[in-house]
N, C-alpha and C positions, 0 to 999 in steps of 0.2 A: 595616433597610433594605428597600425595596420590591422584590422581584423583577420584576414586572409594570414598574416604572418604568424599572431599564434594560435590562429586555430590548425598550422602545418605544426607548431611546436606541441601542441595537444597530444596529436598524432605519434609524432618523434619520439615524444618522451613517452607516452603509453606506451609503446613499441618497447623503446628501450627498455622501461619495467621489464616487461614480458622477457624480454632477451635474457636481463642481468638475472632474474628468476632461474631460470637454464642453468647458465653457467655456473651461480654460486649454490647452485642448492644441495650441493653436499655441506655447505656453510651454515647453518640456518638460520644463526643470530646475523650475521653479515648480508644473508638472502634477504630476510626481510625486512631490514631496514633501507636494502637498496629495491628491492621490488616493489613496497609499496611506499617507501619514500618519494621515487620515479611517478606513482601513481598519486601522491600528493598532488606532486610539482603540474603534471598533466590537468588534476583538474582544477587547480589555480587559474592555466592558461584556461580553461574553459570558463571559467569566470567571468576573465578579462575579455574574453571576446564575445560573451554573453552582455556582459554590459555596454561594452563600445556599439554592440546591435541596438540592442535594446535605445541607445540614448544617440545612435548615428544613424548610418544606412547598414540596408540589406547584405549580408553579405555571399558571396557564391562563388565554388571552386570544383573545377573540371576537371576530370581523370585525361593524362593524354591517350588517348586510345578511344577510338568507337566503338558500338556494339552492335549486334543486330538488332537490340531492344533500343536503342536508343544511347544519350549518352549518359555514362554513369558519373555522378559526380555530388559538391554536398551544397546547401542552399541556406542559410539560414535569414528568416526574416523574424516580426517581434514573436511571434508566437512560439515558435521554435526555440530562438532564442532566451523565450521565457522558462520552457523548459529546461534550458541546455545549463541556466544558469540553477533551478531547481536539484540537476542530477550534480552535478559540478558543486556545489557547497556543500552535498551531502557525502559526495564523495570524496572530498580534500578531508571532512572530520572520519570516516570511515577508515582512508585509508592509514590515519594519525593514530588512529585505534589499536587496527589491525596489528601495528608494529609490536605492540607489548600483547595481543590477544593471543598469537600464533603462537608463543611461549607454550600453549595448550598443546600444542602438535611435535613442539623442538621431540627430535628424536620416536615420535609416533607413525605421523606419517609424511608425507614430501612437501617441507616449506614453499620450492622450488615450485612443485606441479601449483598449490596455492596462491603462488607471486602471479604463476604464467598464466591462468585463469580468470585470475583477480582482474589484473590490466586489461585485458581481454576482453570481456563481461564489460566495464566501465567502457571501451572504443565505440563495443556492440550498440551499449544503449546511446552513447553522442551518435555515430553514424546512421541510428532506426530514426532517428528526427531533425537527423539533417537531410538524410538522403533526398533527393532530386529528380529520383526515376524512380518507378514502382516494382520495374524487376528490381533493381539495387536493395529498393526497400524490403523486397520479398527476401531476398537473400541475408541482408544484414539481420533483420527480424529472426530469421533460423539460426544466424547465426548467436544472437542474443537468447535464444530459447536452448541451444546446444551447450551453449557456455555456462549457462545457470544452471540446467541439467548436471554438468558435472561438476559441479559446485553443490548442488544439492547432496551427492552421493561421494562427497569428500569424504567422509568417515566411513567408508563403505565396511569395513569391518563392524560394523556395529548391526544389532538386529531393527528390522526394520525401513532400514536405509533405500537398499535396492527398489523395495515396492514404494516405495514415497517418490522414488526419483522417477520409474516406472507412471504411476500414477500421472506424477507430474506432465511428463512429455506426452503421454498420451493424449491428455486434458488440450495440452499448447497447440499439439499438431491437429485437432478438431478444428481447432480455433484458425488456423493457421490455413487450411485447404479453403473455408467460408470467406478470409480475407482474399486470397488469392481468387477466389472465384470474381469478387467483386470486381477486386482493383484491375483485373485484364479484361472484366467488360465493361468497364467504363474506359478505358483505354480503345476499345474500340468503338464508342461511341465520342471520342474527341474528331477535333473539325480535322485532323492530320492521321489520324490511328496512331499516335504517339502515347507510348509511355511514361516521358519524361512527365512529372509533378506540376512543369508551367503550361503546360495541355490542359489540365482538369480543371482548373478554376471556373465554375460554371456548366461544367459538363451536363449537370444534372439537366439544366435546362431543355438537351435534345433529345432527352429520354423519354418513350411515351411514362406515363405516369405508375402503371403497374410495376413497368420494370426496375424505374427509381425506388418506390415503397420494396421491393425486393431485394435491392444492393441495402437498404438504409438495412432491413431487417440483419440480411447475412454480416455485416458488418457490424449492429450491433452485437450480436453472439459472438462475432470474431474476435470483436477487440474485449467485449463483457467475458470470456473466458479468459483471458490475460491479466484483466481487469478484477477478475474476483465474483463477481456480481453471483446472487444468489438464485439458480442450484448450478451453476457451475463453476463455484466456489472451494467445489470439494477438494482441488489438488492442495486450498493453500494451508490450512489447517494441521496436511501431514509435510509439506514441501518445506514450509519456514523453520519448522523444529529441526527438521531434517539436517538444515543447510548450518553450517559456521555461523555463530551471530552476528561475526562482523557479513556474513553475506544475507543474513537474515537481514539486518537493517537496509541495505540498498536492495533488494529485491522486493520487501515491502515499504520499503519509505520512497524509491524514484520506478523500480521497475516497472509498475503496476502502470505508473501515471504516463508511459507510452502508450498505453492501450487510452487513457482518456486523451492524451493531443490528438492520436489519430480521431478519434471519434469526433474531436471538436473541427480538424482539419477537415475530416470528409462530410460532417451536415453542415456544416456554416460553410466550406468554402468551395467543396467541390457537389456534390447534390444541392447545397440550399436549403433549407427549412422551408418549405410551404404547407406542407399536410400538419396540423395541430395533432393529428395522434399522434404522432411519430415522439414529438414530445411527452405526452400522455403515457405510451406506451415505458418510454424512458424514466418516465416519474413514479410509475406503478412498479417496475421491478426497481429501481431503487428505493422506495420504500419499504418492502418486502425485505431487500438484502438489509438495509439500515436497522430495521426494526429485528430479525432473528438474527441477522451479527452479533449486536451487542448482549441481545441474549444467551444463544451458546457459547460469549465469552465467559458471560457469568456464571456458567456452569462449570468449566474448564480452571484444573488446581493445577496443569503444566502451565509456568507464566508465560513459556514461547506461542503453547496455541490459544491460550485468552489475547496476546497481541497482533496472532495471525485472527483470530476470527474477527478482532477491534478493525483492522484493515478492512473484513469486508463489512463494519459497519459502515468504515468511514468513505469507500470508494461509493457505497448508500449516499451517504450524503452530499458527498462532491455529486453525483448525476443527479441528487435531487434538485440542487444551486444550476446544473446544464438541462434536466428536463425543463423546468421552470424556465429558463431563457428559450428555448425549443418553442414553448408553447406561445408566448410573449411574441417572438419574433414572428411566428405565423400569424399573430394576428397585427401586424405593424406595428407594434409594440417597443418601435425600438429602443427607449430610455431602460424602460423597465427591462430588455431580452442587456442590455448592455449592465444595470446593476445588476444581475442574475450571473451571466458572464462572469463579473469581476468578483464578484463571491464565492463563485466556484473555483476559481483561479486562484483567491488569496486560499481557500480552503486545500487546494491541489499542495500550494506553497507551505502551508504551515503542517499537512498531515506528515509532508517528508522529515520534515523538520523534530517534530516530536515523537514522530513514531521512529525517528533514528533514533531520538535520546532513549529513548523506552527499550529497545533491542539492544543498542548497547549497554544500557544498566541491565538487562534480562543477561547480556554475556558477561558481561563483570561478576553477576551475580554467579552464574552459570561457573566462572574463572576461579570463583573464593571457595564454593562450596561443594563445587560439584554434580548439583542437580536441581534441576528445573523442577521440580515437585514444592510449591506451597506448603504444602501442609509440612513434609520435611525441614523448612525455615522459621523466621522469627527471629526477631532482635537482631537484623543487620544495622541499625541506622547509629547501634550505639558502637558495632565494629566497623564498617563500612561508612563513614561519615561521608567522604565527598561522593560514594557510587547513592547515597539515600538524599542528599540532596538535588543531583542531579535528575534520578528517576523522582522523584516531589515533583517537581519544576515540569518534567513531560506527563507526570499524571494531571497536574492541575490546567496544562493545556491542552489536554485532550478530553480532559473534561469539561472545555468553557466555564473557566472560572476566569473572571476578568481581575486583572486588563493582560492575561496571554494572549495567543493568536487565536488560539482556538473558539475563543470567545468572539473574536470580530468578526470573523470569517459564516459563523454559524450566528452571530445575528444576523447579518447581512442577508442569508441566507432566508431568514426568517422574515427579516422586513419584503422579502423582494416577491414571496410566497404571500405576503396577505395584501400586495396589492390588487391580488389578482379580480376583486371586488368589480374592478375597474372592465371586466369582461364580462360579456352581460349571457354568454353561453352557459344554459345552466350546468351540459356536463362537467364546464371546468370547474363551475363554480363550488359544486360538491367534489371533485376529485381534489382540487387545491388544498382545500382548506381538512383534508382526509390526510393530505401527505404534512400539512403543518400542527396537527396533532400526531402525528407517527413521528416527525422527528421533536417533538416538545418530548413524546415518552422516550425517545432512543436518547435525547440527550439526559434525559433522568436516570434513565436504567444505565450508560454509560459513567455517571457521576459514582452510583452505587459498585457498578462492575471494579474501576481504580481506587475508591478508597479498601474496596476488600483487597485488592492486589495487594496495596502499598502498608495496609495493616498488619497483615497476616505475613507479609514478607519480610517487613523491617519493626513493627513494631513487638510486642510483647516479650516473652521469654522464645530462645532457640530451642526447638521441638527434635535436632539433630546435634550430634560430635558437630558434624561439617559446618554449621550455622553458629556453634559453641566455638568454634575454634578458626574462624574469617577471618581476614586480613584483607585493610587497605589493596586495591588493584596497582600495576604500576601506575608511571605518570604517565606513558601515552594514551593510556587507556582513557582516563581522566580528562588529559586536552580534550581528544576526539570525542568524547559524551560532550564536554563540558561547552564545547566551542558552537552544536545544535542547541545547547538547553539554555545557551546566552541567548541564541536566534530567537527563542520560543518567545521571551522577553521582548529581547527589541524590535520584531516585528509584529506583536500584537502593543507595545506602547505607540511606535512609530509609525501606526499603519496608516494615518492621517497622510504620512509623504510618500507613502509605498502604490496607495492606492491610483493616484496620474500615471506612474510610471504603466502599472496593468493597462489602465484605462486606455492605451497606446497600444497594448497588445488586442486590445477588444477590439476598437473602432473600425478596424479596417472588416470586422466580420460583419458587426451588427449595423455600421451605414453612420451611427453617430456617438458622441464622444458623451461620457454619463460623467466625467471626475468634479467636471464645475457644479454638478447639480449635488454629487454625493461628499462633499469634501467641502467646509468653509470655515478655513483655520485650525483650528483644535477638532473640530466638531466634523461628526460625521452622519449624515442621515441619508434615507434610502429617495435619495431624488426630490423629495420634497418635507423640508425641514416642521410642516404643519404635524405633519405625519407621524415623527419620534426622531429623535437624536441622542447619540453619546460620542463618550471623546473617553479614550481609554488613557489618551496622557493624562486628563486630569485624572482620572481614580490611580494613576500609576503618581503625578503628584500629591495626591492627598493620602494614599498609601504612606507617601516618604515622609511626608510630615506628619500625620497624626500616630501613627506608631511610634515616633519616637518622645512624640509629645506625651502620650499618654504614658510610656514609662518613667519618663521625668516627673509627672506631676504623682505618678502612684509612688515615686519611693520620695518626692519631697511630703506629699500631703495623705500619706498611708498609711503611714506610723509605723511601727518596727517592726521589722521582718521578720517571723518567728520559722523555723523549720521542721515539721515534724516528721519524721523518719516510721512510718509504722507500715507493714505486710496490705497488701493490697487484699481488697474484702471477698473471703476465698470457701464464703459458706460452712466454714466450720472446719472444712479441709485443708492441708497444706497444699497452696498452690504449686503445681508442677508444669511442667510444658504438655503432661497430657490431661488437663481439665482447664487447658483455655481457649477458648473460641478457634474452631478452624473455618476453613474457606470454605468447605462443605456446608458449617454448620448455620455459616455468613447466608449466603442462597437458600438455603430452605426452604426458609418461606415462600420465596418465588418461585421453587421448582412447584410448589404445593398450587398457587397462584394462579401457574399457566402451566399445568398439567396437561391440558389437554394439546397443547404443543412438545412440550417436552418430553411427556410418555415416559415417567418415572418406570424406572425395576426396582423395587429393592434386591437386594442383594447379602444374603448372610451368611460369612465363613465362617468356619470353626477349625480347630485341631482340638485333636482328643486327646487324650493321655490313656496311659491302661486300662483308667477305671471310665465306665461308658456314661455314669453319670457327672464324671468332672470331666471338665473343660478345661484348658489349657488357656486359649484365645478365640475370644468370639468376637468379629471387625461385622460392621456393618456399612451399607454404600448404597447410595442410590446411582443408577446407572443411566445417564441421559440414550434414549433410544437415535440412533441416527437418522433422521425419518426418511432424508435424502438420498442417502447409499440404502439404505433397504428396500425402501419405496419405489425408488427411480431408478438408481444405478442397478443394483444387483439385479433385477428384472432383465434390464439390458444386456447386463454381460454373462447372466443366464444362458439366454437368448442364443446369444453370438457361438456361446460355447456347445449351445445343443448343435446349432447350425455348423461349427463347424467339422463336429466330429460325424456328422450324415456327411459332410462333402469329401473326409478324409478316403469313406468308402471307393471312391473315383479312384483316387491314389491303391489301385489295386498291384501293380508292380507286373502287370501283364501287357506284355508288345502287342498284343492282339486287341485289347482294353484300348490302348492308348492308337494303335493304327485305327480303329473303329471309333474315337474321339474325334481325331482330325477327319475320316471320311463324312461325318457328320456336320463336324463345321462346315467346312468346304461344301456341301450338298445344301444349307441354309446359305451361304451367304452368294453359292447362283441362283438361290430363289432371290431372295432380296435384291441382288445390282445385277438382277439377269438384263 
């Protein structure tokens, strides 16, 4: 089959979506079955053409027309490709979703504006990592930050909306001027001054040394604000709740993970890893983000910003699995920078994967009930059966509980982190082994974080009417959760045959091929099988067998079954849905723990009644301090704001003011180029 053929049909039919959006959108049950049906069909073909890459050759297709930058046009080789087929399976369940989620909007607000965005958004992100030239990518990139922009501020009638979307953009386009800086001078340091993408391979090489640690820097920040990474993290916490879940799940399960291809594209293959900080530098702020991600999720009772902050633990842990190879590869390392690599990569694979299941059960749930508030729910799992199995299945893979993905990816992670023994520089030798106790605690405190989510959400009595009175989601809803949280499964049992195919997209960075060392049959170990091994097929075999073994022998050799029906043990009081465990009450302890991070307020309301000694209702709250918008940001845009209202003075509205401006210019700058 032809790659080039459907990655035009990808295109075509993306397009088409967008189009048919248009026309039917006075329609809305007909708009969105055909807009993001269109946008199904589109990321299937990205699939298919992700895999015939992936298992063929390269594929590359050229705009007719030149430019003055060069030519613009799309390239896909495995890396890309690896992603193309990440964004593409998340977005073929997304879009299956969407069909029955948009119900939310029939007659609210514009199906049509939703369809013509939706498809949009999904082109943006195929074209940010196919693209071929670095203007094209500069462009396609705005244009993927503009399109999630108003996607973000779909509900614009709601309070809040505008400054979250605001926020957002502001945060992208920082991030955005640092890439652009980079990517046009390293363009002028290729042997041609070409922008095209096949110039830069190697570029790094003619750069004196300062100025390569300088592009490495600006482009981490560039891509690490798109990226998430912690303290420039702050758009996503208001961006994701902000946005549609179904747009919440692809913006945090594939959009982020453009900001990690570029970063692996531009150190592995256009600079080079030779400086060991550069890595270091990458391992220290992903630790940092891994370790208070998963903590201010635990703080967080809206379930969308505990899934947005789990993101920036987990894009933490993906750059911990690429620091780790960073630091490896400098030092010739290359077995161990290529297991590290391919850890990061299965981690990239499975965080889209579950963290789509999780946003789409956060939107199901969001669908039945109404509202994102925790403490507001309780006892879906017994109205809500397939939306509480499916969100199970992405809690327990995002928790590393084996044999999901989440588990393979993050041991991997772990083994490829304590080889570091193997380096005899003492700084790594303490920084290593600093970031593999930081991620043993992020994966604990994450374990804690989703069993409170999934307790306090589906388990106990409904704390609301809306949680009392839930209903089953449609069926597309269901497919589309359900068709990520099969993936969760089958690519953390099956990662034994998943792992060569990666290993294909690594080798050509890291110089040599790690699958035959980490892969031998069932079994999978980190290069050297002395060292530790597991094999999640067998515990996913011994799962299937001993569960059902053990219920056969307890009801042949357990003796009769007796049921006893009595009130669960309620201290004396009738148990109600206001004296059972909240999500507040879940955390506590921890907030008490690492106080000195958290920076507890209490917080105590009251309303009065007439008489000044009765009380009506007394709420109490502890209030997590933001330490990052206080700290850092508000300073800043303090700042900006003192400075700008001295400069408004200039803007005096006087001919005389403004002729006595330009005679000043003009009088400096024939000093200067006199």
């Amino acid at each position: 089959m032809d790659a080039d053929l459907f990655f035009f049909l990808l295109i075509a039919t993306g397009m088409a979506g967008a189009l048919l959006a248009v026309v039917l959108r006075h329609q809305d049950r007909t708009c969105a079955s055909a807009s993001f049906g269109a946008a199904a069909l589109s990321a299937l073909f990205g699939t298919i053409v992700s895999i015939l890459v992936l298992t063929g050759s390269p594929m590359s297709l050229q705009l007719p027309f030149d430019t003055p930058f060069g030519h613009f046009g799309f390239t896909l080789d495995r890396l890309s490709a690896f992603f193309l087929l990440v964004i593409s399976v998340v977005s073929f369940a997304v879009s299956i979703y969407s069909i029955g989620y948009s119900k939310e909007y029939d007659g609210k607000y514009s199906i049509g504006l939703l369809g013509f965005l939706f498809n949009l958004f999904l082109l943006s992100m195929t074209f940010v990592i196919s693209a071929s030239n670095a203007i094209f990518f500069l462009i396609v990139w705005e244009a993927m930050s503009l399109t999630s922009y108003l996607l973000v501020v779909y509900e614009n009638r709601k309070d809040g909306i505008a400054s979250s979307g605001l926020l957002y953009v502001v945060m992208t386009h920082l991030g955005t001027a640092l890439i652009m800086i980079a990517l046009i001078m390293m363009g002028l340091y290729t042997q041609d001054h070409s922008f095209d993408f096949s110039s830069y391979s190697g570029v790094g090489a003619l750069m004196p040394s300062a100025l390569k640690s300088t592009l490495f820097v600006l482009l981490f920040i560039g891509f690490g604000t798109k990226a998430g990474i912690i303290p420039l993290h702050v758009w996503l916490p208001y961006a994701h709740p902000a946005a549609p879940s179904n747009v919440s799940a692809l913006m945090s399960g594939v959009m982020v993970k453009t900001a990690i291809f570029m970063m692996i594209r531009t150190f592995f293959d256009f600079l080079g890893v030779t400086d060991t900080w550069w890595g270091l530098l990458v391992l220290l702020a992903a630790s940092i983000s891994a370790l208070l991600g998963v903590m201010y999720a635990l703080m967080e009772t809206d379930i969308k910003r505990v899934l947005a902050y789990s993101t920036v633990e987990n894009v933490g842990i993906i750059l911990i699995g690429l620091g780790a190879a960073m630091v490896f590869q400098s030092y010739n390392l290359s077995l161990l920078a290529g297991l590290a690599l391919i850890a990061t990569l299965l981690h990239v694979m499975n965080h889209a994967l579950f963290k789509g299941a999780l946003f789409m059960g956060a939107g199901s749930i969001l669908f039945a009930t109404h509202t994102r508030d925790m403490e507001k729910l309780g006892g879906l799992a017994k109205r809500m059966k397939w939306t509480g199995i499916i969100f199970f299945i992405g809690a327990l893979s995002i928790a590393a509980i084996p044999p999901f993905n989440g588990f393979v990816s993050e041991w991997l992670i772990f083994q490829s982190l304590l080889q570091s023994f193997q380096i005899a520089d003492v700084t790594v030798k303490i920084l290593l082994p600093v970031a593999i106790a930081v991620l043993a605690l992020t994966g604990a405190l994450a374990a804690v974080c989703f069993v409170r989510l999934f307790g306090i959400t589906f388990l106990a009595k409904p704390r609301s009417e809306h949680a009392e009175h839930a209903k089953e989601v449609p069926r597309t809803m269901l497919v589309g959760s359900g068709i990520v949280a099969f993936l969760c499964i089958a690519t953390g049992v099956m990662s034994f045959a998943i792992i060569p195919y990666v290993d294909q997209v690594t080798t050509p960075l890291v110089g040599v091929s790690a699958a035959s060392s980490i892969v031998n049959g069932f079994v999978i170990s980190p290069t050297n099988d002395q060292f530790s091994t597991m094999s999640p097929f067998a515990v996913a075999i011994l799962i299937a067998i001993m569960v059902p073994l053990v219920i056969v022998i307890s009801n042949r050799y357990g003796g009769k079954r007796t049921t006893v029906v009595e009130d669960t043990w309620d201290c004396g009081t009738p148990l109600t849905a206001h004296n059972q465990y909240t999500g507040t009450a879940y955390s506590n302890p921890l907030v008490r723990v690492f106080s000195y991070i958290y920076r507890p307020r209490p917080e105590v309301r009251t309303e009065s009644t007439s008489s000044p000694y009765v009380k009506k209702k007394v709420s109490y709250a502890f209030v997590v301090v933001p330490v990052f918008e206080k700290y850092l940001y508000q300073p800043v845009v303090g700042s900006m704001v003192f400075i700008a209202r001295r400069v408004t003075r200039i803007q005096a509205g006087s001919i005389q003011a403004y002729l006595a401006y330009i005679f000043a210019t003009l009088v400096f700058l024939l000093i200067i180029f006199r």
